[in-house]
C-alpha positions as CSV (number, residue, x, y, z in Angstrom):
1,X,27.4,11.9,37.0
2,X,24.4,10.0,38.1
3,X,22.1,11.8,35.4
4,X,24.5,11.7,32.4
5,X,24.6,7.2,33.4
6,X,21.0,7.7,33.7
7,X,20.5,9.2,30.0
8,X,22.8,6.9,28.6
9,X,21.2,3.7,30.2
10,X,17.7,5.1,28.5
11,X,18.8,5.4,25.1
12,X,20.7,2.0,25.3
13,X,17.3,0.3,26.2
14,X,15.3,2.3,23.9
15,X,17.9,1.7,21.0
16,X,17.7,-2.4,22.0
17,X,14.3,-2.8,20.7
18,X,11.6,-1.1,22.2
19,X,9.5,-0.8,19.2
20,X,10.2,2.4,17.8
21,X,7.6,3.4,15.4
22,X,7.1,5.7,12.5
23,X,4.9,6.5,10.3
24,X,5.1,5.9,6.3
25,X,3.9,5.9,2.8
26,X,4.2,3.2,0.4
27,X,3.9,4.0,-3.0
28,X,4.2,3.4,-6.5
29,X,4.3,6.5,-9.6
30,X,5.3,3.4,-12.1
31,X,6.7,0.1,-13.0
32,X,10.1,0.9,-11.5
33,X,9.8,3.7,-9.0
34,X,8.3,2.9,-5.7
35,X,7.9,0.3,-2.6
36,X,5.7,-2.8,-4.1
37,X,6.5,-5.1,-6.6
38,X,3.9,-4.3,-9.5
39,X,3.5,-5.8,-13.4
40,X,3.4,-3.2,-15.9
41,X,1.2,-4.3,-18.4
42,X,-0.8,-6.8,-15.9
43,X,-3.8,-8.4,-17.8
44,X,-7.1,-8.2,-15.3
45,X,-8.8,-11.4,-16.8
46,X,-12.1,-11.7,-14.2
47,X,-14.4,-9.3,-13.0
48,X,-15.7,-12.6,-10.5
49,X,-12.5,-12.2,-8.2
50,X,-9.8,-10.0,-6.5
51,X,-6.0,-10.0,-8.6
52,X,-3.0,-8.9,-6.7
53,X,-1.4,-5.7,-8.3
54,X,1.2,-4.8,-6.1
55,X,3.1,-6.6,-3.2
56,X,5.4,-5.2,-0.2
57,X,7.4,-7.4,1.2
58,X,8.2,-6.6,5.0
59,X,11.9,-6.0,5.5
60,X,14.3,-7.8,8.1
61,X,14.0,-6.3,11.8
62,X,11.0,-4.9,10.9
63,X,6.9,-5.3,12.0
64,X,4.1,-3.1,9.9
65,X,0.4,-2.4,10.7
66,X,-1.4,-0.7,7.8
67,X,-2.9,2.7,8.2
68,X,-1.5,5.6,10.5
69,X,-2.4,7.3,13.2
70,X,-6.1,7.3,14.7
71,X,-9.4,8.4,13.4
72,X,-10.1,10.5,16.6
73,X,-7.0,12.4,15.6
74,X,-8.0,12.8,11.9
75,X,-4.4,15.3,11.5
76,X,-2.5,12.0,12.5
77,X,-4.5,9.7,9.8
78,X,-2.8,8.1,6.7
79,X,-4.9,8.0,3.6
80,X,-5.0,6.1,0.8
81,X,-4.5,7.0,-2.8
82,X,-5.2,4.8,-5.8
83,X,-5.8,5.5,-9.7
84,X,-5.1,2.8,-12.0
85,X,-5.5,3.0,-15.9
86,X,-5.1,1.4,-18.5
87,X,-2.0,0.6,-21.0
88,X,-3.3,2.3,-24.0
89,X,-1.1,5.1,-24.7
90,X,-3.4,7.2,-26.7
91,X,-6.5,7.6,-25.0
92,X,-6.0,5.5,-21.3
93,X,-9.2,4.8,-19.7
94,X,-10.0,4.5,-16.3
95,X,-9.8,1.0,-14.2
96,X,-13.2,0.6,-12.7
97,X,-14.3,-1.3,-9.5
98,X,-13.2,-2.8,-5.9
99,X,-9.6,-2.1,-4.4
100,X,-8.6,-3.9,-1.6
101,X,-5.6,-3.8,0.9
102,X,-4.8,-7.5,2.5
103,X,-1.7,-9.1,4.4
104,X,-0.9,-12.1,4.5
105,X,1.9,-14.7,5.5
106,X,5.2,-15.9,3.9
107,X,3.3,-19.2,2.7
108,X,-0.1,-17.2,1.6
109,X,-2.3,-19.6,4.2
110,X,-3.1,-16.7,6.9
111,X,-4.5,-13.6,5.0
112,X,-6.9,-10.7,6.4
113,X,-8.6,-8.0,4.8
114,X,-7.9,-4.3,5.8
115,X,-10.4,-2.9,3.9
116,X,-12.2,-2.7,0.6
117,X,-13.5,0.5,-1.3
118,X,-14.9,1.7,-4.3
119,X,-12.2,2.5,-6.9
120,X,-14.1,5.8,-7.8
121,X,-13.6,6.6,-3.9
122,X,-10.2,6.1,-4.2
123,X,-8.7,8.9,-5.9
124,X,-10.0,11.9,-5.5
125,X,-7.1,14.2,-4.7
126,X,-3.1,14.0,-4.1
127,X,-3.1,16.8,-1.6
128,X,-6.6,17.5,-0.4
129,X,-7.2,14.9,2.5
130,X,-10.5,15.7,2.8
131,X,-11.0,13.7,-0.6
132,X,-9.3,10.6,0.3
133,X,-9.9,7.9,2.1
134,X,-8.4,7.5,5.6
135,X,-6.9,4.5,7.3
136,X,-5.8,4.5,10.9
137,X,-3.2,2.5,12.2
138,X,-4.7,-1.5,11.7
139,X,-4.8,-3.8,14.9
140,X,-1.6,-5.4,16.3
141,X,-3.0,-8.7,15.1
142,X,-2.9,-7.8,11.3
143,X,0.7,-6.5,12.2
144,X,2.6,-8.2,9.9
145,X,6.8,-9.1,10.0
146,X,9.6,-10.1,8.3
147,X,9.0,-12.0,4.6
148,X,5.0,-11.7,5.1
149,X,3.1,-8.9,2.3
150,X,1.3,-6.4,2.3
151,X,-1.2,-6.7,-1.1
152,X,-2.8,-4.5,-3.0
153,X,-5.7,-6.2,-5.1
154,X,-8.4,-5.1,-7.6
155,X,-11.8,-6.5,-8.8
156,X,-12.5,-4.6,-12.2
157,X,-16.1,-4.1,-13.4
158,X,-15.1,-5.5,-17.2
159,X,-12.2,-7.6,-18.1
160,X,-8.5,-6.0,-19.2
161,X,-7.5,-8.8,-20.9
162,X,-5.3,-7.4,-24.5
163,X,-1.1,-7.8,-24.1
164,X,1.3,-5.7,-25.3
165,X,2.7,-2.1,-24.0
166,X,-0.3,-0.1,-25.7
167,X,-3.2,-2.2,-25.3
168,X,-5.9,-2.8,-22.9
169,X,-4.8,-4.0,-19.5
170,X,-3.2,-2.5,-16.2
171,X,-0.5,0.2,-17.2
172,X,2.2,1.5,-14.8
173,X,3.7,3.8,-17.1
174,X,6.4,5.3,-17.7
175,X,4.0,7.4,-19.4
176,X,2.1,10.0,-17.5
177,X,-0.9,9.4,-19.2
178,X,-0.7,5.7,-18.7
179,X,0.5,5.8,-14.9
180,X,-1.5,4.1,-12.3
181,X,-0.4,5.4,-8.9
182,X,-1.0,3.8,-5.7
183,X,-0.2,5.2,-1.9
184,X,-0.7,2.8,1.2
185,X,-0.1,4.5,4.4
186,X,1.4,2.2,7.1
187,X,3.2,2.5,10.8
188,X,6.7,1.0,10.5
189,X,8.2,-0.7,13.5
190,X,12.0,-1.1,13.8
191,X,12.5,-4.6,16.2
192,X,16.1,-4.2,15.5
């Protein structure tokens, strides 16, 4: 009797929030499928400044670091994934220049960078991780929680500035050959 109490008292602590953890992938195929928040059809005005693309928005009972696993441990990486294009329908062109991956609070006053990469880095393969980019799990400090974002920004070489849903600017689909696709590897905690 003493083990089965025993068994039972260590799945009722772990279940009362021990910080379970588990790795994930955020992602986005198009304007309406996936995790972030994204604007299909998204004018990218500057080439002097970072625009956000797409936005997570961390869940109740929840914490998230960006990035998986550990670098030492390259099998337990995440890696990110990121080809954006343009809108036109036709002949869509790729988005060129600086992705970044920030968090930041509720109000937008604390915000650190995870990292920043060449676009042309950024997608080279779906399913060969040897041709990504990996990001281990980020420090507990840039852990975000509850109502804070993880972002997704980009600083494009030349300006994508036309409107409409064939025209110049960042597409999202639902066209395949107008898709932008993103994938942002993170470690999920469950404080519940």
């Amino acid at each position: 009797m003493a083990a089965q109490a025993s068994i039972f008292w260590a799945a009722e602590t772990h279940k009362r929030g021990s910080n379970m953890k588990y790795p994930k992938t955020l992602s986005n195929y198009n304007a309406t499928v996936g995790d972030f928040t994204v604007t299909d059809h998204q004018a990218l005005a500057t080439v002097s400044e970072f625009v956000t693309i797409a936005t997570y928005k961390c869940p109740a009972q929840q914490s998230i670091a960006v990035g998986y696993g550990t670098l030492a441990l390259p099998d337990s990486c995440g890696y990110l994934y990121a080809s954006l294009t343009n809108g036109v329908d036709a002949s869509p062109v790729e988005i060129t220049g600086k992705i970044r991956i920030i968090v930041t609070n509720y109000a937008g006053t604390k915000t650190a960078v995870i990292g920043e990469w060449d676009e042309s880095t950024t997608h080279g393969s779906l399913t060969d991780r040897r041709l990504k980019i990996p990001i281990p799990e980020s420090d507990v400090k840039y852990r975000i929680s509850q109502d804070s974002y993880i972002k997704v920004q980009v600083q494009p070489l030349v300006t994508h500035v036309a409107a409409g849903s064939n025209a110049d600017n960042l597409g999202w689909g639902p066209n395949t050959a107008q898709q932008s696709e993103i994938h942002v590897p993170v470690t999920v905690y469950d404080n519940s």
